[in-house]
N, C-alpha and C positions, 0 to 999 in steps of 0.2 A: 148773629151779630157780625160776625168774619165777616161772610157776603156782603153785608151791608157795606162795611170797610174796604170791601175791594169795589164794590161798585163805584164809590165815592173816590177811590181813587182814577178807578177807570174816568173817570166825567173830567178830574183837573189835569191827567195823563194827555187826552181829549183836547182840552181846551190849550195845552201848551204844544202840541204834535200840531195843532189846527193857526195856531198863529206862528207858526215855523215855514211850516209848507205848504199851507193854504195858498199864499199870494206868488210863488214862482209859479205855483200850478193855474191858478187865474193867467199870469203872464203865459205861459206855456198857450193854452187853450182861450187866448184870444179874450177873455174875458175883463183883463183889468181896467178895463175904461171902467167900468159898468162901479158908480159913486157907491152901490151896496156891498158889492163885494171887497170895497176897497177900504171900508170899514173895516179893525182890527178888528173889535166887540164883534163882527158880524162872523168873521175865519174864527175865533175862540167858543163860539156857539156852536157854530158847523162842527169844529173837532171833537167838541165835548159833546153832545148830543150823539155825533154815529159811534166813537166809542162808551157812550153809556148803554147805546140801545145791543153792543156787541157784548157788554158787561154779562145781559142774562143770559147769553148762550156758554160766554167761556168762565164765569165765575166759580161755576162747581166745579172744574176743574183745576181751576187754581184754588179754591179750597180743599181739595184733596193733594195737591202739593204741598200748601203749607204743612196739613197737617202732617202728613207724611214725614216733613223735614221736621216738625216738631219731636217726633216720636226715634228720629233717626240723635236730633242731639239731645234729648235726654236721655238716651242707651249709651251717649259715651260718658266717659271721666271725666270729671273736670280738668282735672289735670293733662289729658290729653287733649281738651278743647284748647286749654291757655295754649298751650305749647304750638297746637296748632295751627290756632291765631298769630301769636307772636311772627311764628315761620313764614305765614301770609304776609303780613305787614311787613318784614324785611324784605320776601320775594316781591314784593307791589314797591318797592323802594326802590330794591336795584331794577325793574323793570324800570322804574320814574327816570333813573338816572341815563340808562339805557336809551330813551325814548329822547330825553332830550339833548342829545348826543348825535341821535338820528335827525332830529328835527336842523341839524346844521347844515346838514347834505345838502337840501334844499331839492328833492328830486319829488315827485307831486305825487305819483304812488305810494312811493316805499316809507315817506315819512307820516304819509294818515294811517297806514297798514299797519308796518313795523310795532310803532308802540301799541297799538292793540294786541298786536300778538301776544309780544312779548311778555304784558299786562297778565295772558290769560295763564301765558305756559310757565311763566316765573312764580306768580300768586302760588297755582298749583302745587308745584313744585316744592314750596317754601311750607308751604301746608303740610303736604306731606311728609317731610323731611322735620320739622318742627313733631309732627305728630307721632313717628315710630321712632326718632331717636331720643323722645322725651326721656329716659329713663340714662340714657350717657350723658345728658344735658344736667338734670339732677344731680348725678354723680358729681360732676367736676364743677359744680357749685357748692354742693354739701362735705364733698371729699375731707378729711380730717388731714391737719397739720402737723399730728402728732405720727414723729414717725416712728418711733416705740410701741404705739398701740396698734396691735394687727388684730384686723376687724376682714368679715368675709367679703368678697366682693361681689358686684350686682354685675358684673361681666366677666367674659371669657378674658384670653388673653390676646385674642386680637378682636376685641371691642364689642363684640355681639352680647347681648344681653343674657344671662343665665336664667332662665325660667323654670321653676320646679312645680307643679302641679300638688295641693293635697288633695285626697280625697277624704271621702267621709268613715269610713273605717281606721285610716291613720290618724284624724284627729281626735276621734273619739279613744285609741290605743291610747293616746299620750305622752310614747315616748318622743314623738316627735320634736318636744318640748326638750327633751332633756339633751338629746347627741345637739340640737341646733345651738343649744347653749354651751354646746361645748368648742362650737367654731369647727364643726368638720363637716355641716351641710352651709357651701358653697353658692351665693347668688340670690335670687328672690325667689321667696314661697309664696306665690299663685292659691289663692280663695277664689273659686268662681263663685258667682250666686248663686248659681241653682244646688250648690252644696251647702251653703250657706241656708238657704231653704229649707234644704229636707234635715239638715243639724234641728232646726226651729221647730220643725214636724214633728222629730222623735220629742225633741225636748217640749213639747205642747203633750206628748200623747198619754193618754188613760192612764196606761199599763206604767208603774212605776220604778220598774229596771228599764225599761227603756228612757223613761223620764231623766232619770241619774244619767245616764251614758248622753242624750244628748246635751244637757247641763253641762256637764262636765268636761263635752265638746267643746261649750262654747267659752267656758275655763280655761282652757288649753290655746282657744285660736286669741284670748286677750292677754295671755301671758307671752307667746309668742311675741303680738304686737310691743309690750312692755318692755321682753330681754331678751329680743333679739338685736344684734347688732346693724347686721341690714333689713331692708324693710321687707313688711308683709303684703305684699297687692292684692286688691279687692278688686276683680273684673267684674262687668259686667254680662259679659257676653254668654250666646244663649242660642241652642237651636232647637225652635219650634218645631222641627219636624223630627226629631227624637224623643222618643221617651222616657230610655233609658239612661240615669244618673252616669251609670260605667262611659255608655257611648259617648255623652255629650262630653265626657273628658277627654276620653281621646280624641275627636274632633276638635279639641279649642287644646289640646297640645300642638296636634299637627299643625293649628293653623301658627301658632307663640311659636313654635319648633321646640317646644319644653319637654324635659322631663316629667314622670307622675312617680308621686311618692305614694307608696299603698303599704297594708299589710293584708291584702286580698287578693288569695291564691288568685281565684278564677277569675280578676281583673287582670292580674300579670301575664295570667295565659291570652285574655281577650288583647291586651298590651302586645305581647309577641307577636300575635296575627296580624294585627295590624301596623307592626314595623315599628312600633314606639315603644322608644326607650323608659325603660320601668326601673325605680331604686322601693326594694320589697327591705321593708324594716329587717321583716323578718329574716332575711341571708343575711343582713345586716349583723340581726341577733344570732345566728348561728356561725356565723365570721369569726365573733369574737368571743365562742365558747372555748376552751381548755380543748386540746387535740387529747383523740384516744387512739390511740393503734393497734390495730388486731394483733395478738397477743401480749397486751399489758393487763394486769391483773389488779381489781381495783375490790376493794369493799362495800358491798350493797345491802339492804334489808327488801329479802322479796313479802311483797307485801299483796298480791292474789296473784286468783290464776293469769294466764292468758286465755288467747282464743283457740288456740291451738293443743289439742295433744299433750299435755305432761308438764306445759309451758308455766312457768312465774314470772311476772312482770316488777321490776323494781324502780328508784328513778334516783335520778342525782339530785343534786341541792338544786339547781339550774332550771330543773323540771326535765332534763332529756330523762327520756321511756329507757328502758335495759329490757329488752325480752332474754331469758333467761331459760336456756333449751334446759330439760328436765329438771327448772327451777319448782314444781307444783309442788313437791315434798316438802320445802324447804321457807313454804309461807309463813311468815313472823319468825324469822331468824335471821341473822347479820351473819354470810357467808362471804367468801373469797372466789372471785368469780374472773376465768380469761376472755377478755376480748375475744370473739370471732370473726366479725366485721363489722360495719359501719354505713349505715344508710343516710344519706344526705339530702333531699328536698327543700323546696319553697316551703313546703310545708311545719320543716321540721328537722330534725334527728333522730334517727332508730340507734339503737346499739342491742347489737345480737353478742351473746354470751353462753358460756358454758359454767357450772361450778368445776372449780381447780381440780378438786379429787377426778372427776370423768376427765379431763383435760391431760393428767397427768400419764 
């Protein structure tokens, strides 16, 4: 059907190019006496006919353009089409105004040239500038008049957008929900699709702990939308030539310049290889644990062994581990136990101990 549409256009394309240029070209080539040529109906047949018969060479290829361009703007946001548009329409403005400003000069080059330029690189221009600054543009339309109510902001301080990445293990954690409700995650939280996908995966899947967790992902990323103060963005962007959920994150950080919010050690390290900046719940969560200092003395219940030798393992209210050097004797009892040191990771908190009496 396309083809058929572009053929049909080709024919009246044709017929309008053929009574334009048809008859300087007759005058050119000595022909315009000639009473056939000199027929309009006869130049609108000639043009429409050689580009109809040009239609079946170059058609499939202009329906591989369209579609192409089909496939390119349903892959963006609406929102960044408006904005984009808009930006065109103003840049195609001041090019208009431009243009006939030039047109005053009166010089035979510069004023058929000029405003076409100007037309292509202003349009452009407007496009583009309408389309990456859509999210400043929002801001200082939707920005709140209330200046008592501090609410997070969707940019830095010198204008650049803040972009924070989730991934799919932070939203299925959950706290993510509860610090952003607190107003100390900064800017807009980033949903790509393709995380958005595999949440739908798990939460489609057989297996019924998995079913809960991605459910409950998608609990998390509506509640967000709900009470958060700045907004949640749903990207669409996607690269086919990855497999990997991890990678295509990092890739669509680098390209946003965003941060990625994780609670997934081995993505934070794949994050450090590759230069992008990662905010891990979890240092988050062990941030704002209670400080222990080797040599304070605390109250524990070892409750088995370790791995190790003689070792009992106990744990705080918090969940941090106590290894607990020749704690094994001392399994189901609440003893008095000194700091030794203190192990700090992405992963976590150790805390190495002695019982007091050996300490003492």
């Amino acid at each position: 059907m396309l083809k058929k549409v572009i053929q049909v256009a080709f024919l009246f394309i044709g017929g309008a190019l053929g009574l334009i240029f048809l008859p300087p070209l007759y005058e050119l080539i000595h022909l315009s006496s000639n009473p056939w040529l000199n027929n309009p109906y006869i130049s609108v047949a000639i043009g429409a006919s050689l580009l109809f018969i040009l239609s079946f060479v170059l058609s499939d290829y202009c329906v591989r353009l369209i579609t192409w361009m089909e496939e390119v703007l349903f892959r963006l946001p609406a929102g960044d089409l408006l904005f984009g548009t808009l930006g065109l329409i103003v840049g195609l403005s001041v090019a208009f105004l431009i243009g006939f400003a030039v047109e005053r000069i009166q010089l035979p080059v510069i004023t058929d040239i000029l405003p076409i330029m100007f037309s292509i690189v202003l349009g452009y221009l407007g496009f583009r500038l309408g389309f990456s600054k859509r999210d400043e543009l929002l801001q200082i339309f939707t920005k709140s008049g209330n200046p008592n109510k501090k609410r997070a902001t969707d940019a830095s301080q010198d204008g650049k957008p803040m972009y924070k990445l989730l991934d799919t293990s932070v939203i299925i954690d959950g706290r993510i929900a509860d610090i952003s409700e607190t107003g100390f995650v900064e800017g807009t939280l980033v949903v790509a699709q393709f995380v958005l996908t595999e949440l739908q995966h798990i939460a489609d899947s057989s297996d019924t702990l998995k079913r809960t967790r991605g459910r409950r992902g998608l609990d998390i990323l509506k509640r967000l939308q709900d009470e958060r103060q700045s907004k949640v963005l749903i990207v669409d962007d996607d690269f086919e030539d990855v497999g990997e959920v991890d990678l295509k994150l990092v890739r669509l950080a680098k390209k946003m310049d965003a941060q990625i919010l994780t609670n997934d050690f081995n993505l934070n390290k794949v994050c450090e290889l590759h230069q992008v900046q990662v905010l891990n719940i979890n240092d988050l969560a062990n941030a704002v644990k209670p400080v222990v200092i080797p040599g304070e003395d605390m109250q524990v219940v070892v409750i088995k062994d370790g791995k190790e030798h003689n070792q009992g393992v106990a744990y705080l209210d918090d969940g941090t581990m106590i290894v607990v050097e020749g704690g094994r004797s001392y399994i189901g009892q609440a003893i008095t136990v000194t700091v030794t040191s203190v192990l700090q990771t992405s992963a976590g908190r150790m805390i190495f101990a002695k019982p007091k009496e050996e300490t003492a």
